[in-house]
ChimeraX commands (.cxc) that place a marker at each C-alpha (Angstrom):
marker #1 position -101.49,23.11,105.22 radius 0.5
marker #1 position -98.03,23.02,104.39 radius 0.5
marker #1 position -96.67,20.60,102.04 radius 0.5
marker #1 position -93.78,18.65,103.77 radius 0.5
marker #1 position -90.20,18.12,102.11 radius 0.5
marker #1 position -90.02,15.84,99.15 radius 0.5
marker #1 position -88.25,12.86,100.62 radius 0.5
marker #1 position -86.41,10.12,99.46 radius 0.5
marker #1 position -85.32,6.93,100.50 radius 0.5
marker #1 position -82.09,5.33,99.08 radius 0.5
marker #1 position -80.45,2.08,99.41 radius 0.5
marker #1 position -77.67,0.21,98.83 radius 0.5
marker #1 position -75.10,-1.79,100.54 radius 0.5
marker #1 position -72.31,0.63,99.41 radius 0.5
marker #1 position -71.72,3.64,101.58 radius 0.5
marker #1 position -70.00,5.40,99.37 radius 0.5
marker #1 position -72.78,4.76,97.07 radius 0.5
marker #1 position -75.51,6.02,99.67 radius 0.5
marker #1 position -73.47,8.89,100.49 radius 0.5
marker #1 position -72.68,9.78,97.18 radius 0.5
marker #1 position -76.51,9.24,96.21 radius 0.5
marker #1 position -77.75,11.03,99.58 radius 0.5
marker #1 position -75.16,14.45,98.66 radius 0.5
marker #1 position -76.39,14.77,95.10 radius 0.5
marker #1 position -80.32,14.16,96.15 radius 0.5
marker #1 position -79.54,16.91,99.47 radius 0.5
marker #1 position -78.37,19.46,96.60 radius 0.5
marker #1 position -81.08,18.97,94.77 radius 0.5
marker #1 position -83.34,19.96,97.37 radius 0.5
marker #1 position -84.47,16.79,98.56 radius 0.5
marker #1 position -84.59,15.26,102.23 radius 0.5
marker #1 position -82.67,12.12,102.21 radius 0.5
marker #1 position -82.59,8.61,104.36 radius 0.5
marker #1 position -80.66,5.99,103.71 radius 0.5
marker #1 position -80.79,2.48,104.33 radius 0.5
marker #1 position -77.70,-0.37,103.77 radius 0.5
marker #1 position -79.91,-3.12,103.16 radius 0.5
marker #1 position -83.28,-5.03,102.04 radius 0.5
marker #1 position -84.13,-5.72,105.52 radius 0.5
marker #1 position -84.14,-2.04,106.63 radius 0.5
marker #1 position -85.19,-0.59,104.11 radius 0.5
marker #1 position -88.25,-2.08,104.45 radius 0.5
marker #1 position -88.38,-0.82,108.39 radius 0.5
marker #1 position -87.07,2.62,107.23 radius 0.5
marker #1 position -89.86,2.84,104.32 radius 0.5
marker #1 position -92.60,1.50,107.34 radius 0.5
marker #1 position -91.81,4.16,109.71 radius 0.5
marker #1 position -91.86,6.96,107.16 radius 0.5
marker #1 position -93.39,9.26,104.33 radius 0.5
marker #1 position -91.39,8.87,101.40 radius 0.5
marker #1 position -92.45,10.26,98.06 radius 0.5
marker #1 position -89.60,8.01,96.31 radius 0.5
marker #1 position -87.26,4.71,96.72 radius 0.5
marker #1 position -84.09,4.39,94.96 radius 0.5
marker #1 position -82.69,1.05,95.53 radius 0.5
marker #1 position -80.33,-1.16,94.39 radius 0.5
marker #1 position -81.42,-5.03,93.43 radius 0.5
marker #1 position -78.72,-6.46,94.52 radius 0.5
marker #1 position -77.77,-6.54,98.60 radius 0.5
marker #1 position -77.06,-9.20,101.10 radius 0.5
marker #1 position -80.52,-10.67,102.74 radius 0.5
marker #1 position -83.53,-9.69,100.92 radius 0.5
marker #1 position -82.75,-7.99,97.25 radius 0.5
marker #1 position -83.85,-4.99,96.38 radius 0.5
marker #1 position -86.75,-6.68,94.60 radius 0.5
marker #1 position -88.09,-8.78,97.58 radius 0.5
marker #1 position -87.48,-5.55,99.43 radius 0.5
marker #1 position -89.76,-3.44,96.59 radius 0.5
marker #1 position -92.72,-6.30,96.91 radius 0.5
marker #1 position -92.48,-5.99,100.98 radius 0.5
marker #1 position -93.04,-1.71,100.66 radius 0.5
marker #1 position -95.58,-2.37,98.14 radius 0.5
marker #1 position -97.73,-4.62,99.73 radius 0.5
marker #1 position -97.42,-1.72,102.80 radius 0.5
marker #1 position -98.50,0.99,100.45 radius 0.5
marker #1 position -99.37,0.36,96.92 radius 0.5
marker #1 position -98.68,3.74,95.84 radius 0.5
marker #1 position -94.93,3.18,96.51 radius 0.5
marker #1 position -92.85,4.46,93.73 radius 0.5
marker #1 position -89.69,2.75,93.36 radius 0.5
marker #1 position -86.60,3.40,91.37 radius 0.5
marker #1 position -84.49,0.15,90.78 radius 0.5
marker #1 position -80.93,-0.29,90.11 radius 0.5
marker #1 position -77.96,-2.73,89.36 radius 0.5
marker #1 position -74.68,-2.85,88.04 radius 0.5
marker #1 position -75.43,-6.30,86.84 radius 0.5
marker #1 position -77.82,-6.77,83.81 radius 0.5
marker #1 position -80.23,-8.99,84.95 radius 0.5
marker #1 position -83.11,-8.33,82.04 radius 0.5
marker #1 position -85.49,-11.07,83.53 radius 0.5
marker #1 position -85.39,-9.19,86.93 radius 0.5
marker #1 position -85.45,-5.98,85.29 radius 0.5
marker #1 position -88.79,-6.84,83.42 radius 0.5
marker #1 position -90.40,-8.74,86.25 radius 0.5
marker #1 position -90.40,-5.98,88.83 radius 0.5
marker #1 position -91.20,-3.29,85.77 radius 0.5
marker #1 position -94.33,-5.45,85.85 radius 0.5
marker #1 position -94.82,-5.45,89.22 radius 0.5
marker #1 position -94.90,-1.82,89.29 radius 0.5
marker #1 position -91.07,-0.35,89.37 radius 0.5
marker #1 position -90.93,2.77,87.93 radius 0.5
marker #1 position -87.57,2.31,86.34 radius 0.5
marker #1 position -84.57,-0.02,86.28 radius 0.5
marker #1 position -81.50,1.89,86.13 radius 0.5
marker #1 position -77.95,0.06,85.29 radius 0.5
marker #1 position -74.81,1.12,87.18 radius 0.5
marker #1 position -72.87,3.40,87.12 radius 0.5
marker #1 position -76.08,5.72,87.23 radius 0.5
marker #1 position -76.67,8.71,84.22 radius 0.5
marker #1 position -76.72,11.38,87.43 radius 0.5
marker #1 position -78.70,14.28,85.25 radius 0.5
marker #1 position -81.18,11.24,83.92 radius 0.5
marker #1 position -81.36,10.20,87.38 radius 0.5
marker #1 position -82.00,13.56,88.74 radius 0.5
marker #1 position -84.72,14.25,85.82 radius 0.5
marker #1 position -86.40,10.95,86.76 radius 0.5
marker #1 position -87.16,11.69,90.21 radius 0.5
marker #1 position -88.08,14.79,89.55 radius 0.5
marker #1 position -91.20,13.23,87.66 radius 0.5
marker #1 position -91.50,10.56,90.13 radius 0.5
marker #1 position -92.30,12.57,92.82 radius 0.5
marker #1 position -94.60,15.01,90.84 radius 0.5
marker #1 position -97.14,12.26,90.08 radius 0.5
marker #1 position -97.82,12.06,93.80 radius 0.5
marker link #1:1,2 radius 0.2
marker link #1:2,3 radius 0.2
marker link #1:3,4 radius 0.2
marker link #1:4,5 radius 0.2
marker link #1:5,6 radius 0.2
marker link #1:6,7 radius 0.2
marker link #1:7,8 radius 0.2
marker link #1:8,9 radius 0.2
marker link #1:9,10 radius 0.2
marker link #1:10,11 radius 0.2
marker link #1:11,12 radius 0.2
marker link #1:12,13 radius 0.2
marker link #1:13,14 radius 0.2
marker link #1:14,15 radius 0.2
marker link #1:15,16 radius 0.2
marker link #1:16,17 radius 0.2
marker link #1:17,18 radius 0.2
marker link #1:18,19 radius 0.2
marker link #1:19,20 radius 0.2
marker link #1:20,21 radius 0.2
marker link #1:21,22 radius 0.2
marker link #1:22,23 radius 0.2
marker link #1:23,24 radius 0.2
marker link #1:24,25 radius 0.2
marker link #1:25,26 radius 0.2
marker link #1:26,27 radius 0.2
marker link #1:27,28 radius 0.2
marker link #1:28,29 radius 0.2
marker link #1:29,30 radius 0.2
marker link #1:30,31 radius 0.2
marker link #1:31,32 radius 0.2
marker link #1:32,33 radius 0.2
marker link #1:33,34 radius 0.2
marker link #1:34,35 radius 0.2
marker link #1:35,36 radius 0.2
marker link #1:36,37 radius 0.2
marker link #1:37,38 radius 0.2
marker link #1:38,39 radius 0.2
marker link #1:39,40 radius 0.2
marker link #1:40,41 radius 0.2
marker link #1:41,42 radius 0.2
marker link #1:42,43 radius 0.2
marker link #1:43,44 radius 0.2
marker link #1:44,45 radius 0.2
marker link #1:45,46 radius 0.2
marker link #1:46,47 radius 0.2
marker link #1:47,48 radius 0.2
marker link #1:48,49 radius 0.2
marker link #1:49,50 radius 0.2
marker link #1:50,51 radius 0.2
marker link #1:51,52 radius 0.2
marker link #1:52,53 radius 0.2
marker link #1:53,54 radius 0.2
marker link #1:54,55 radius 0.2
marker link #1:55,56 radius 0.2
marker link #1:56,57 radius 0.2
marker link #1:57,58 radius 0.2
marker link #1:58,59 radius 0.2
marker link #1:59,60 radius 0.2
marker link #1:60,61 radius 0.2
marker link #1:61,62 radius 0.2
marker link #1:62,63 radius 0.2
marker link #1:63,64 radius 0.2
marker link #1:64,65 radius 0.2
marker link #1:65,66 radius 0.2
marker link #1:66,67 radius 0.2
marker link #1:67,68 radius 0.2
marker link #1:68,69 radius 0.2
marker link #1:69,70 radius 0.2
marker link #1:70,71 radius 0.2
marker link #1:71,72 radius 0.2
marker link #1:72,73 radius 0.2
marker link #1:73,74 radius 0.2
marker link #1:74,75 radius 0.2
marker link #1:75,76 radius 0.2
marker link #1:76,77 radius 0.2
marker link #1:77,78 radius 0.2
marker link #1:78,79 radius 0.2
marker link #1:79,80 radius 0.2
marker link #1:80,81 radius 0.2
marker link #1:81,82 radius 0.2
marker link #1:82,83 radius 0.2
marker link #1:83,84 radius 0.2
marker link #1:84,85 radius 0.2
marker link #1:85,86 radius 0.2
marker link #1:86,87 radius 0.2
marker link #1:87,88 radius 0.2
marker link #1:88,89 radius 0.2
marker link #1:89,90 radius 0.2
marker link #1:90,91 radius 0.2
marker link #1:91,92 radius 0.2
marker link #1:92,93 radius 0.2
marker link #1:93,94 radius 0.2
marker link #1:94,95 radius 0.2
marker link #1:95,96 radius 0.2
marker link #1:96,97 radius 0.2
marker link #1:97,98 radius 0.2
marker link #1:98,99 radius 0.2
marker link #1:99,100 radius 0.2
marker link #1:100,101 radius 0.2
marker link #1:101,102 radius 0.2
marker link #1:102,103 radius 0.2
marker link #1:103,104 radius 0.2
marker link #1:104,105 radius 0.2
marker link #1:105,106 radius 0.2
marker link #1:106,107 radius 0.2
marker link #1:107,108 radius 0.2
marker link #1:108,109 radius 0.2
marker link #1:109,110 radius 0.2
marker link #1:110,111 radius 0.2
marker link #1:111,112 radius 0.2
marker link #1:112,113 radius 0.2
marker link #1:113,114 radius 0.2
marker link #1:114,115 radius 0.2
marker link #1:115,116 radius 0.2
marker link #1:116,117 radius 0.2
marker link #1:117,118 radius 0.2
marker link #1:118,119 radius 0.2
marker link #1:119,120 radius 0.2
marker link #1:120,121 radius 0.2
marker link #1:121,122 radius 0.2
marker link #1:122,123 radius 0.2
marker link #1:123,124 radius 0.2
view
């Protein structure tokens, strides 16, 4: 059997965020989708096979954290990566309990980033 692609699902209502996130994660090796929002991420995340979520908290509609609880109660096993450029530490340590696998502030470390997912994804 052949192992498929790592992939990687990243949102945020940014583009140029997405894009930005989406070139880096391609060069790295990774296969990329992108969603702009809670609401779609959540359909993106049902439809596919992602090893990985990197998501920002805060979007219009659902937030990145009501978005994390929806994919989680789809597949427990989801590992998500939180972020925000806002420091919201009761957030930050609610969804850590709930099962986040980090909470990143804004503007992202790239090479910490990078390091991160790359042990994300190995513990699947």
């Amino acid at each position: 059997m052949i192992p498929h692609p790592t992939s990687i699902l990243v949102v945020d209502d940014h583009s140029a965020m997405r894009s930005t996130l989406r070139d880096i994660l391609q060069d790295e090796g990774y296969e990329v989708q992108s969603a702009s929002s809670g609401e779609e991420a959540v359909d993106v995340f049902e439809g596919g096979n992602f090893d990985a979520v990197l998501m920002d908290v805060r979007m219009q509609g659902i937030n990145g954290v009501e978005a994390f609880r929806r994919m989680k109660s789809l597949s427990n096993s989801v590992k998500v990566i939180l972020m925000s450029a806002f420091s919201v530490d009761e957030i930050k340590e609610e969804s850590l309990e709930e099962g986040a696998v980090a909470f990143l502030p804004k503007p992202l470390d790239m090479e910490n980033l990078i390091d991160l997912i790359g042990e994300t994804v190995s513990l699947n």
